[in-house]
C-alpha positions as CSV (number, residue, x, y, z in Angstrom):
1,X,64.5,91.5,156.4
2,X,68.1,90.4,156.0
3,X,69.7,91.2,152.8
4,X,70.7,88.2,150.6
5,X,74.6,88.3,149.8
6,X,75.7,85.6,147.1
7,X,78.9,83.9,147.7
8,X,81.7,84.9,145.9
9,X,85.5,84.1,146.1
10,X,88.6,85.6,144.2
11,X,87.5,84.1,141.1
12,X,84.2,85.4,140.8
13,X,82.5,87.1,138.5
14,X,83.6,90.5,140.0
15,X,87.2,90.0,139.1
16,X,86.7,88.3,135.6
17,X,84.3,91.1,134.7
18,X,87.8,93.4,136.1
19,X,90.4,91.1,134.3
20,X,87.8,91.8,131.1
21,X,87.9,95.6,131.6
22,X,91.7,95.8,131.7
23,X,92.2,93.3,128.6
24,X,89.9,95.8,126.7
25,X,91.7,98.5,127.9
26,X,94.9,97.1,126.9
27,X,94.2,95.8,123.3
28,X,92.4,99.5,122.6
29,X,96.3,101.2,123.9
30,X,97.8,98.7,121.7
31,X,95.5,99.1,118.7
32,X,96.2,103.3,119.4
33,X,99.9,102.3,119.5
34,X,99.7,100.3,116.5
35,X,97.9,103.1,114.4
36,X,100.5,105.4,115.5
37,X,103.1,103.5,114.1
38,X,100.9,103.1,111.0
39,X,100.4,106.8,110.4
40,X,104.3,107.4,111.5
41,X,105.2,105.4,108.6
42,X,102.6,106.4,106.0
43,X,103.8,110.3,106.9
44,X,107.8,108.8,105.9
45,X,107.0,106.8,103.0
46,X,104.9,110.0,100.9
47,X,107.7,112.1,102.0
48,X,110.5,110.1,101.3
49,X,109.9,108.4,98.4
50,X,109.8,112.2,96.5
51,X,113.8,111.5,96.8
52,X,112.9,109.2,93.8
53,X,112.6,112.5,92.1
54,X,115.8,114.2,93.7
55,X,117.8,110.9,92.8
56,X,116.8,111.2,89.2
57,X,117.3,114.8,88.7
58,X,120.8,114.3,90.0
59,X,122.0,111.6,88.2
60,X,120.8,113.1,85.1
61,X,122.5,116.5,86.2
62,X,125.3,114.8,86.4
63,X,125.5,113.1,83.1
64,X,125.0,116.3,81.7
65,X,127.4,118.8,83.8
66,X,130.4,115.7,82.8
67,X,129.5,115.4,78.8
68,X,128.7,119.2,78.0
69,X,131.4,120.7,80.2
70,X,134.1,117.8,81.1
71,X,133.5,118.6,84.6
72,X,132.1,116.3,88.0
73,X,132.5,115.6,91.6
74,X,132.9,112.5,93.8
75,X,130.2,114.4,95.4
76,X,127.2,114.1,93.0
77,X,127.9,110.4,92.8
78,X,128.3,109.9,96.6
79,X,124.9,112.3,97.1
80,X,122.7,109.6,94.8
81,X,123.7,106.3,96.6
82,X,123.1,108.6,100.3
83,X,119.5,109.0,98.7
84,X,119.0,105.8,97.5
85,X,120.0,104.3,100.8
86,X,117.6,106.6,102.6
87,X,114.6,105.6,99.9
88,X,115.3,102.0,101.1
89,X,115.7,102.6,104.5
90,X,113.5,105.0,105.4
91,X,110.7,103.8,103.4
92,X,110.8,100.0,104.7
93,X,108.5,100.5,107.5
94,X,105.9,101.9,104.6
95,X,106.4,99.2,102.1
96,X,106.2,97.0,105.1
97,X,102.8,98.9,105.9
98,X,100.8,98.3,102.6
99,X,102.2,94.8,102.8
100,X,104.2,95.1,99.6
101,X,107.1,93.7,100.2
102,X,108.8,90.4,98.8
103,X,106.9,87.1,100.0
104,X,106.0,83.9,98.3
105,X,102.2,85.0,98.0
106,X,101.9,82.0,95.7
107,X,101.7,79.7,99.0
108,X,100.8,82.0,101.6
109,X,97.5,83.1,99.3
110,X,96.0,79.7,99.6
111,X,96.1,79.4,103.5
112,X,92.9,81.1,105.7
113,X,93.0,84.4,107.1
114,X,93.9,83.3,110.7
115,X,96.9,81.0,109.5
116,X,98.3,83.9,107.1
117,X,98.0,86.1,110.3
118,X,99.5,83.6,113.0
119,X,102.6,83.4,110.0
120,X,103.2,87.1,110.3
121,X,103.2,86.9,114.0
122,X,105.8,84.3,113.9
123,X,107.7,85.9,111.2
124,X,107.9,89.2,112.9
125,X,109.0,87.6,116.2
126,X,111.2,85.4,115.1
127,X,113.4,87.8,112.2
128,X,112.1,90.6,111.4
129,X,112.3,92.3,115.3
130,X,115.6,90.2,116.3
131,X,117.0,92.0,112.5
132,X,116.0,95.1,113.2
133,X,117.6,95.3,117.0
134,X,120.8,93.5,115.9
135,X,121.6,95.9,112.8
136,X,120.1,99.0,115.2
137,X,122.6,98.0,117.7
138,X,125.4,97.2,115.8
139,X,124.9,100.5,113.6
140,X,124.4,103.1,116.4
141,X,128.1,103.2,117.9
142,X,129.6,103.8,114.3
143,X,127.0,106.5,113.7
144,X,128.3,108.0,117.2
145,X,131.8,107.6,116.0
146,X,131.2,108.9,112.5
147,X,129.5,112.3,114.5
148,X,132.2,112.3,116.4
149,X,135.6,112.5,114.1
150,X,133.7,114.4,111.8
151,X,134.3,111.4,109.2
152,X,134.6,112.6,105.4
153,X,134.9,110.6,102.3
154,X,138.5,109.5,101.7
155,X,137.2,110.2,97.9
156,X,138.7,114.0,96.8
157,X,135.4,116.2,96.9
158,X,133.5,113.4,99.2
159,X,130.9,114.0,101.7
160,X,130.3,113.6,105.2
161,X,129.3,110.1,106.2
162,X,127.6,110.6,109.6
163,X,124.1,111.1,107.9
164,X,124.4,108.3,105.8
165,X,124.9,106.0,108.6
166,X,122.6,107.4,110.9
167,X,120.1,106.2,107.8
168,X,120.5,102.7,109.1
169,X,119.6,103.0,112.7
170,X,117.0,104.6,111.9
171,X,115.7,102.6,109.1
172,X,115.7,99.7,111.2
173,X,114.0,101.5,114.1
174,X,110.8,102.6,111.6
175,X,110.6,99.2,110.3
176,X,110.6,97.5,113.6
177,X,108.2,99.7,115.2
178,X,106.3,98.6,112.4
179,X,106.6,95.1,112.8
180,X,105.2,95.6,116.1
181,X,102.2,97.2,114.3
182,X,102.0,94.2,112.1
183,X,101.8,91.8,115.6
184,X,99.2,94.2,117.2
185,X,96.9,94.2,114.9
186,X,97.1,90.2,114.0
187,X,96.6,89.3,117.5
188,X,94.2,91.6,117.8
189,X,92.7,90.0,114.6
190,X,92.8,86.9,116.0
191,X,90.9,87.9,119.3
192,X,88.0,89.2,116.9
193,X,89.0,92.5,117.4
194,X,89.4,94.2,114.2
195,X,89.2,92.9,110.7
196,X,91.8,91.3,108.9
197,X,94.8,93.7,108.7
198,X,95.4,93.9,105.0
199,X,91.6,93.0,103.8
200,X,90.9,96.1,101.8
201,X,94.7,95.6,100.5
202,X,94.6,96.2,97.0
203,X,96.0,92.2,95.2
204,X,99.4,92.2,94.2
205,X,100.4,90.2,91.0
206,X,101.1,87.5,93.2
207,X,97.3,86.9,94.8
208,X,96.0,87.6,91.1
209,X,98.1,84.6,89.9
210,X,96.4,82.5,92.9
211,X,93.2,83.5,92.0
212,X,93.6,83.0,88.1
213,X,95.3,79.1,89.7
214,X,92.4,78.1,92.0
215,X,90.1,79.6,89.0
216,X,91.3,77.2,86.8
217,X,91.0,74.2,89.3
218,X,87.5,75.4,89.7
């Protein structure tokens, strides 16, 4: 008895069930990407942001060191605004991560789930990544020539300045990889992949003050 073949072409169901696969495939690298970049910047933000501390305990050294004993250095001022810049820099990707930083939550609240995410989508590919390659770009050669003259602080008692602008390249750098993150995991949102990225997000003020508003309509 002959054996019974069904027709199929190049679009069968063969290769869709093969096109499927390798979709899959790729959203779970992405996702594994994405998570990196999560963790990556959860690791920097705990570490970093202990240079609070550091910044404090300077400033207040300091104070101290230049009323008790008449004595200070361009150096303990020039050390707090090199931390301070790396708190902001380095921790950007973080803030960016528990979605804390500044937005006008008072409009974006109100709008569903899947227009909030397609927002951050556009938002990230539109100016946050072209930002963060521009500044990267433009940051990197003076970092290189900073490293390379050995550039001080014209200030008497200054510091070397080759760390402090190697902050911003790779400031930029964490917090772009991390607006990657943020478009992974709303598309992948939006495919019915995973939940919605920042569900479980503890509110801000903001979102309380649209939920006391709509209360109120209510």
């Amino acid at each position: 008895m002959a054996k019974i073949t069904l027709p199929r072409d190049k679009h069968g169901m063969v290769y869709k069930r093969s096109r499927f696969a390798t979709q899959k495939k790729m959203m779970k690298t992405l996702l594994t990407f994405a998570r990196a970049v999560d963790q990556l910047n959860e690791i920097c933000g705990r570490w970093f942001r202990w240079l609070i501390l550091a910044v404090v305990l300077i400033s207040a050294g300091n104070a101290i060191i230049r009323k008790a004993f008449h004595a200070s250095s361009n150096g303990f001022l020039e050390i707090q605004w090199y931390l301070f810049g790396a708190i902001v820099l380095l921790c950007a990707g973080y803030t960016l991560k528990k979605n804390e930083h500044v937005r006008i939550d008072v409009i974006v609240g109100r709008l569903a789930r899947r227009t909030q995410a397609w927002i951050d989508i556009g938002g990230a590919l539109l100016f946050l990544l072209p930002l963060c390659v521009l500044v990267a770009h433009d940051s990197w050669p003076q970092f290189i020539k900073a490293w390379t003259i050995h550039e001080v602080s014209p200030d008497a008692g200054g510091l070397v300045r080759w760390p402090v602008r190697l902050l911003i390249p790779l400031g930029f750098l964490l917090l772009g990889l991390q607006g990657v993150a943020i478009i992974i995991k709303n598309a992948a949102f939006l495919l019915g992949k995973i939940p919605f990225p920042y569900e479980d997000k503890t509110r801000t003020g903001e979102e309380e003050m649209v939920r006391g508003l709509k209360r109120e309509k209510q």
